[in-house]
C-alpha atoms as a printed R data frame, in Angstrom:
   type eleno elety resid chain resno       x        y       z
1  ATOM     1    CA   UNK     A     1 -22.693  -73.196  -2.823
2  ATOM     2    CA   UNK     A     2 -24.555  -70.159  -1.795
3  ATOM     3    CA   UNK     A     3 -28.491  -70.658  -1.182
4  ATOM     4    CA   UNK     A     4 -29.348  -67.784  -4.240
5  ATOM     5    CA   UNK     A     5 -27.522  -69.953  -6.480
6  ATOM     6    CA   UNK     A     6 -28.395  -72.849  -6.151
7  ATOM     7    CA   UNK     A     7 -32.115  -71.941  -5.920
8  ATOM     8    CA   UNK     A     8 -31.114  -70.884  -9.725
9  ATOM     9    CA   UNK     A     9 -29.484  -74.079 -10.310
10 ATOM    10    CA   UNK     A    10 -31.991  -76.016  -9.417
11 ATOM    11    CA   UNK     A    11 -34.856  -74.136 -11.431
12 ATOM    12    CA   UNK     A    12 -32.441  -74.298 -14.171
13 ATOM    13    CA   UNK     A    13 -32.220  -78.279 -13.998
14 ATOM    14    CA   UNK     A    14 -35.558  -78.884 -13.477
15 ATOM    15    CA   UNK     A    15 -36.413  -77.642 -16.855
16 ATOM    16    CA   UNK     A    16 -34.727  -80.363 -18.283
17 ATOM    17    CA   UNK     A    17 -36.638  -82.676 -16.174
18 ATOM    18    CA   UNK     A    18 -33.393  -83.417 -13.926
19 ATOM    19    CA   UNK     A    19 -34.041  -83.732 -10.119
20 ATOM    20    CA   UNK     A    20 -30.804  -83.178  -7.737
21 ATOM    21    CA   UNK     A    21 -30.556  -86.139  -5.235
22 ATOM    22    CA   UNK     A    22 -29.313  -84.971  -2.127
23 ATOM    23    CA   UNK     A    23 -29.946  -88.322  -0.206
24 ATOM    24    CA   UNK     A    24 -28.809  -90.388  -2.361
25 ATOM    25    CA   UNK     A    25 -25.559  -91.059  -0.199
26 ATOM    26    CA   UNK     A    26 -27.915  -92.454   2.361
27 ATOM    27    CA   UNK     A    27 -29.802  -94.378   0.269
28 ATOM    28    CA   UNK     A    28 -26.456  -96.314  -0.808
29 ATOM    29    CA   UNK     A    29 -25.782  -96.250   2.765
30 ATOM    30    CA   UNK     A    30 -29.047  -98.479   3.379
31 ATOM    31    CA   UNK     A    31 -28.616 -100.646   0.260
32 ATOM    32    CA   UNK     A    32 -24.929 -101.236   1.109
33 ATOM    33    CA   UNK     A    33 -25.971 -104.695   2.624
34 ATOM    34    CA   UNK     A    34 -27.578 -106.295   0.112
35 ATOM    35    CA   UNK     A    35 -25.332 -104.947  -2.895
36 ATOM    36    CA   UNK     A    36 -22.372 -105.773  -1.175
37 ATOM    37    CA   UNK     A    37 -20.006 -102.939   0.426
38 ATOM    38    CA   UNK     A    38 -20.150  -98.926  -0.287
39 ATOM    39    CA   UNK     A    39 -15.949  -98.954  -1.037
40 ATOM    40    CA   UNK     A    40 -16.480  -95.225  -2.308
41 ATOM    41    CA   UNK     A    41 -18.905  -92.419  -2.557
42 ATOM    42    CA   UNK     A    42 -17.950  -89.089  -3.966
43 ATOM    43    CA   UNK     A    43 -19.214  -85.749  -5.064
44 ATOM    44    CA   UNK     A    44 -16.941  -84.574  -7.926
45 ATOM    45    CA   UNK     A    45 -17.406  -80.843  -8.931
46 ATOM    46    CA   UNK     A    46 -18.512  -79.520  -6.034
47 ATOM    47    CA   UNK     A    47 -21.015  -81.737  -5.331
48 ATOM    48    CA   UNK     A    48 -22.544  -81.618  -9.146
49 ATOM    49    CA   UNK     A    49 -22.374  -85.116  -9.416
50 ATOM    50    CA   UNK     A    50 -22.473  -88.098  -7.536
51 ATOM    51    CA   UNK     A    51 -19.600  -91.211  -7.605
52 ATOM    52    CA   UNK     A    52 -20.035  -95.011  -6.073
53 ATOM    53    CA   UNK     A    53 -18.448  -97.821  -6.205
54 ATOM    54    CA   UNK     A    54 -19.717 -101.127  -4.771
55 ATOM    55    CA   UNK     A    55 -17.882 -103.997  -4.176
56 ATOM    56    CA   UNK     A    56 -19.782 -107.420  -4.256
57 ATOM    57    CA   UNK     A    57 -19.643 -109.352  -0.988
C-alpha cells in the first residue's frame, strides 16, 4: 500500500475510534505458548484484516 494512502486510511479509521494493529502477529507469536499453537495467521485483503487460528495444546 503506498505511504500517501495509507496515511489517509489511517486518519480515516481513526475517526471511528479504530486503531490498525500492525504487531499484532507478534504478539500471537509471544502468546502462542500459553494458548496453545499459532496453526495460522493471515492478512486477508491486503492486509485490512487480520486471521488466527489457535490450536489448544
Amino acid at each position: 500500500m503506498p505511504p500517501w494512502f495509507r496515511g489517509g486510511l489511517r486518519a480515516w479509521l481513526a475517526q471511528f475510534h479504530v486503531d490498525p494493529r500492525d504487531g499484532l502477529a507478534d504478539e500471537f507469536a509471544a502468546l502462542e505458548g500459553r494458548l496453545g499453537t499459532l496453526r495460522a495467521f493471515e492478512r486477508p485483503y491486503r492486509g485490512y484484516a487480520q486471521y488466527a487460528v489457535f490450536r489448544r495444546a
